[in-house]
N, C-alpha and C positions, 0 to 999 in steps of 0.2 A: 504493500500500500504506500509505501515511501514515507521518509524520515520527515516526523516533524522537528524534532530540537536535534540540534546536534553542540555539543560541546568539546571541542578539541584544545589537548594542553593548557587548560584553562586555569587562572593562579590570582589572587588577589592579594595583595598587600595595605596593610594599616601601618598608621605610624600611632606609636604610643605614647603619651606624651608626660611622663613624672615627675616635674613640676612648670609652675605658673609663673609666667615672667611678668608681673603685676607693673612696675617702676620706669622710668626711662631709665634711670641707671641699670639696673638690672638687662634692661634690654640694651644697653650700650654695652657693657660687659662682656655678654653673649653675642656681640655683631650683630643683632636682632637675629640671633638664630635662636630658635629653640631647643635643647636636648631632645631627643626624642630615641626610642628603639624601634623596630621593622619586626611586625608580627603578621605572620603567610597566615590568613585563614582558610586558603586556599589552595592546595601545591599539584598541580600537573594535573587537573580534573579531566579524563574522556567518559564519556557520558553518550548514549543515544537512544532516543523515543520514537516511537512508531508512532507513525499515526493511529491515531484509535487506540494506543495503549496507556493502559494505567498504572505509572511506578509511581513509589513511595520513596522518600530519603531518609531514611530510621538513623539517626546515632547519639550521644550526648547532648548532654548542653557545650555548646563551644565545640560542635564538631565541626562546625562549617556549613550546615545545611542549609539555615536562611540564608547566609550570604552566596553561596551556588543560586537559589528560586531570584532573589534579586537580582543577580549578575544574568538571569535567564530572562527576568523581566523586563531589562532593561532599566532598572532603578540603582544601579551598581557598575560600574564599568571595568573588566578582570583587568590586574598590570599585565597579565600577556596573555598568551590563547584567544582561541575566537569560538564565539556564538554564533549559531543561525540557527532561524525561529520560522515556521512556516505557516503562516496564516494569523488569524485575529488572536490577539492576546486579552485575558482578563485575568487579574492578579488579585486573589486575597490574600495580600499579607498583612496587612494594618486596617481591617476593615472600617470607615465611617474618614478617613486619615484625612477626605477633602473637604470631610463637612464643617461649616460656621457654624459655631456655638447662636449665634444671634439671630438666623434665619430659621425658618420654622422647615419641620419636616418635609414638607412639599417642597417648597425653596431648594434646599439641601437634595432633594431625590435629582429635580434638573440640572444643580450644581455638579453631583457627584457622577451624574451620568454624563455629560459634556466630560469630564476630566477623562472618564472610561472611552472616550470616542462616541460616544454616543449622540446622533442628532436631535434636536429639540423635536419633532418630528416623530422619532420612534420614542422616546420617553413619556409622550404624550400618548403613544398608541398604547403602553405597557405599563403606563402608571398605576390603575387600578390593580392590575394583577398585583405587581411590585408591590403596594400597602399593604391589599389581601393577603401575599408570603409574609408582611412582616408585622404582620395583625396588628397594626396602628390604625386604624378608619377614627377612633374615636379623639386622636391625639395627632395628628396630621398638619395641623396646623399652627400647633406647638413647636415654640423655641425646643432647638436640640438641647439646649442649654439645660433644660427641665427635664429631659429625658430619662433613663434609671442606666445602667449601662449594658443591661440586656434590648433593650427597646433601641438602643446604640448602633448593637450591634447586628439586630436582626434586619433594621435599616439598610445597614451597611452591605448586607450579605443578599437581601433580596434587590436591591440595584444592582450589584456584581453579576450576581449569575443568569441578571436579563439582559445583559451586553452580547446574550449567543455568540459565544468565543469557539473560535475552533482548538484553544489552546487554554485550559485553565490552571492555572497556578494558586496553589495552598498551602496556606501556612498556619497550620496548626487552628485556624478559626473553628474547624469542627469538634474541637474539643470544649467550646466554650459556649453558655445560655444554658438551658435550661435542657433535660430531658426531650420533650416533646420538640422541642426548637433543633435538637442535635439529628432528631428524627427524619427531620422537613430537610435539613442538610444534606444530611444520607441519601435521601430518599431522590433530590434535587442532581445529586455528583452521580447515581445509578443512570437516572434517564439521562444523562451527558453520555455516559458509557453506550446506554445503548441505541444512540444517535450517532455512536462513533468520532466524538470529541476524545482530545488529548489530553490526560492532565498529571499533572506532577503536585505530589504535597507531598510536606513537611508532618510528621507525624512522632510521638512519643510511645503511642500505643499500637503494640503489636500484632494484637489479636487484630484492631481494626486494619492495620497493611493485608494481614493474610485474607480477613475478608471482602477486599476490595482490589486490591491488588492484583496487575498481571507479575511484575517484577519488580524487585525493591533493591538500592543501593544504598548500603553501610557506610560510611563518614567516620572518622578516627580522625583527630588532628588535621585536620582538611586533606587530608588524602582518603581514596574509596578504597576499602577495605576489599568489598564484593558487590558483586552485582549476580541476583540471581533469583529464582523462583522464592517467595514471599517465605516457606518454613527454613529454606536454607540461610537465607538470607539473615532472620529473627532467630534462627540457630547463633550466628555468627554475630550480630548485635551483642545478644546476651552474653555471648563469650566473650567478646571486650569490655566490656560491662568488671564481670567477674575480674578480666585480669588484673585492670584498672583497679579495682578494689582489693585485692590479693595483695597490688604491688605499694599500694597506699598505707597497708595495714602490716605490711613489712617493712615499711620504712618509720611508719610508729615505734614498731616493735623495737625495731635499730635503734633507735632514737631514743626509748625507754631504757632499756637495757645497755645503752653504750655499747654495745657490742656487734658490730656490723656480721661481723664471719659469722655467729653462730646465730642470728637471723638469716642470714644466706642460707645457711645447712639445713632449719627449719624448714621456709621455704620449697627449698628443692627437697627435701625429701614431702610434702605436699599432707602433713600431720603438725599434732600440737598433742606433746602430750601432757595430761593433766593428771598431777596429783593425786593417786587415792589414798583412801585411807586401810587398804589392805593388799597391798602389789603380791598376793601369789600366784595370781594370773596377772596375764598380759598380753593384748594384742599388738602384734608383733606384725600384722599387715591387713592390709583389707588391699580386693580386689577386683574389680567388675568385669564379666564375659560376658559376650554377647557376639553373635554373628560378625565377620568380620571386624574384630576387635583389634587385630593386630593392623588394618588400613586406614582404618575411623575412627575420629575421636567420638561419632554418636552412635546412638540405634535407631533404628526407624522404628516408631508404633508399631504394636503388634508381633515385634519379634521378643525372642525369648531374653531371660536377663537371670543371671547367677550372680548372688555377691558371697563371696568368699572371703571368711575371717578366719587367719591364722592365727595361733595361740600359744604361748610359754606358759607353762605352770610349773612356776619352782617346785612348787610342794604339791601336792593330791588337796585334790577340791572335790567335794563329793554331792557338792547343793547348787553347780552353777545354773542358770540361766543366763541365755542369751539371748538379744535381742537387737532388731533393728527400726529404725524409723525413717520416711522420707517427708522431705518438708519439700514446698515450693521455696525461691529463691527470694520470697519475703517475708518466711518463714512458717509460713502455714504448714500444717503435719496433713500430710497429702495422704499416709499410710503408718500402722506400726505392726508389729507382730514382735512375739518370741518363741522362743521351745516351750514355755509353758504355757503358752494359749494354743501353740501349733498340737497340744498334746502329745510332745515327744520328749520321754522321759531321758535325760544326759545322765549319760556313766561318767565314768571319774576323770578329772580331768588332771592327766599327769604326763610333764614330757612336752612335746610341740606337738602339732593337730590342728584342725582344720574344720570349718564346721559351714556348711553351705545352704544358704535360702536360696529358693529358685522359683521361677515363674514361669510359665509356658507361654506370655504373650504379654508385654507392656501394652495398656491402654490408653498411657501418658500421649499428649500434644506434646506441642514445642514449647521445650523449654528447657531449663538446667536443675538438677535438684539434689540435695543435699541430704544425705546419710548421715546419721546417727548411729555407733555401732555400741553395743555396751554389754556389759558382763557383771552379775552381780549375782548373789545369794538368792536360792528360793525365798526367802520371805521380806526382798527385797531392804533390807536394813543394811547389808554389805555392799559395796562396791566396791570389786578389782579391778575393771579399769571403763574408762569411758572415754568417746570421744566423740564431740557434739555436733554434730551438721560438718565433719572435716574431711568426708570425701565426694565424689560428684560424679552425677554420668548425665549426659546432654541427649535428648529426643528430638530427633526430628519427623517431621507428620508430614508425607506428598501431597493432602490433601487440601483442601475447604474448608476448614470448619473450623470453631471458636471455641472455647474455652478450654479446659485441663485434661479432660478424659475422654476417647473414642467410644462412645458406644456403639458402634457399627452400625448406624440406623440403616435400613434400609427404606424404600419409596413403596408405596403399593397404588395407582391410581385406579378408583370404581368408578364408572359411568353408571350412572343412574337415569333411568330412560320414564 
């Protein structure tokens, strides 16, 4: 169908500026120059969208995403690479950004659609609609000034998406209003899809890229990570995510402890261990298999998963239970089980050993999630060793669909005659 955006070697540069030269002296000192530093929010961006297709830019705060949708808008100009755009653009990325506080809603709908390209001519044919999307009839001719900053914004968003773009750009607006408002958004960015417009946004929520999304591109430090179908893609989000935080909370750790090296060793060996109050056992590793384990860092839903705890027991233990837990990566307990719920009675534990939970089919979506592995007395008052959410196995789901667990629905349709 041919290329709508194309972005090649695309790079932006800021200048940062940490301090104020307030004085003439001060600015005589400095030759009226300013100090300033060179911060790339941008480095070597290729990028390209089909027409008709719908990608998402998932990554941090500060990864560079709104500034790629402006540099794409044209509200940003890259220091080197080029842009090209094919056909009608309409940009939300500041929605209401043209309107007078002092002109009333009406005012402000002709004002902001003139700035969008829009003739006084078509604003007039689509007006009524326009209000109707932003259910103002009663406030209309109301100062914006008086506005709430939902009524701001729903303003803002039903003038944008009546400019019939062949090219829509989104920044993060659908996450903002009200429930039933986020609904009319959705439901408004669909029929674009299936009129076969382009559009690229800006997004923080992942579920929503997979359920909209043709292909989604990752952002790190203004460089793209990946580009690729919406679970792979929100696989590899999350995994910078984590590492980002691994590598943050090691550098605490450093930091705390004065001791760089044995925060490294920590680290790389990818545990922490904690103190109990009874060390005759001890896990000595944990391990996760699954289908291609030794090519992939994930597993696809629905394939099998073994976790594997090995064990030291100085002495004979004759009351252990063990047990595991899985949380999502914001801590929700997604699953837990032991040997004494699983009703399997443990022999004595002495020597090293190995003790294995298995499952014949993960049901998880995409995402990353954290194990819990632990070893403690039947009547749960001992613990010999524990270690809290400190290992991880990543899901990725080929499919459609939203939220945490596969339930393999399947469709059935009845005519009724």
């Amino acid at each position: 169908m041919g290329t709508a955006i194309e972005v090649r070697g695309v790079s932006k540069r800021f200048r940062l500026y940490h301090e104020k030269l307030n004085t003439l002296k001060e600015r005589a000192t400095h030759f009226g120059r300013v100090p300033f530093e060179e911060f790339w929010a941008l480095e070597d961006i290729d990028l390209e969208v089909e027409v008709g297709e719908t990608v998402g830019l998932l990554g941090h705060n500060g990864s560079g995403k709104s500034t790629l949708l402006k540099c794409i808008a044209g509200i940003l100009q890259p220091t080197s690479g080029e842009i090209q755009v094919t056909g009608r653009v309409a940009s939300l990325l500041e929605l209401g950004a043209g309107f007078h506080p002092d002109l009333t809603g009406r005012e402000n709908v002709f004002l902001n659609g003139s700035v969008l390209g829009m003739a006084r001519r078509d604003v007039e044919r689509r007006f009524d609609e326009i209000v109707a999307f932003a259910e103002l009839e009663p406030f209309i001719d109301n100062q914006v000034k008086h506005y709430s900053s939902g009524m701001y914004i729903r303003l803002g968003f039903a003038v944008a998406v009546n400019v019939e773009p062949d090219v829509l750009l989104v920044d993060e607006v659908l996450a903002v209003g009200d429930e039933s408002f986020q609904r009319k958004c959705l439901d408004r960015v669909r029929q674009f899809q299936r009129e076969g417009r382009t559009i690229v946004f800006v997004t923080h929520g992942p579920d929503f890229a997979r359920q909209i999304c043709d292909r989604c591109a990752v952002l790190d430090r203004g460089r793209v990570v990946t580009i690729g179908p919406p679970g792979e893609a929100v696989r590899s989000f999350r995994e910078h995510l984590l590492e980002r935080e691994r590598s943050q909370e090691a550098h605490q750790l450093a930091r705390e402890a004065g001791d760089a090296e044995i925060a490294g060793s920590s680290e790389d060996q990818g545990l922490t261990q904690v103190p109990t109050p009874d060390s005759r056992v001890r896990i000595s590793e944990v391990q996760m298999d699954y289908p291609s384990s030794d090519e992939r860092r994930y597993l696809l839903s629905g394939e099998p998963l073994a976790i594997r705890i090995a064990y030291e027991a100085a002495e004979p233990v004759d009351d252990a239970v063990v047990g595991i837990a899985i949380h999502d990566v914001e801590g929700r307990l997604v699953f837990g089980t032991n040997t004494d719920f699983l009703d399997v009675p443990m022999s004595e534990l002495h020597g090293v050993g190995e003790i294995t939970f298995e499952t014949a089919s993960v049901p998880l979506l995409d995402g990353t999630y954290l194990i819990t592995v632990g070893i403690s007395s039947s009547d749960y008052a001992t613990v010999y060793d524990w270690s809290e959410q400190e290992y991880r196995f990543e899901v990725m789901h080929p499919g459609r669909v939203v939220g945490q667990v596969d339930l393999g629905m399947r469709l059935r349709v009845t005519e009724r005659k």
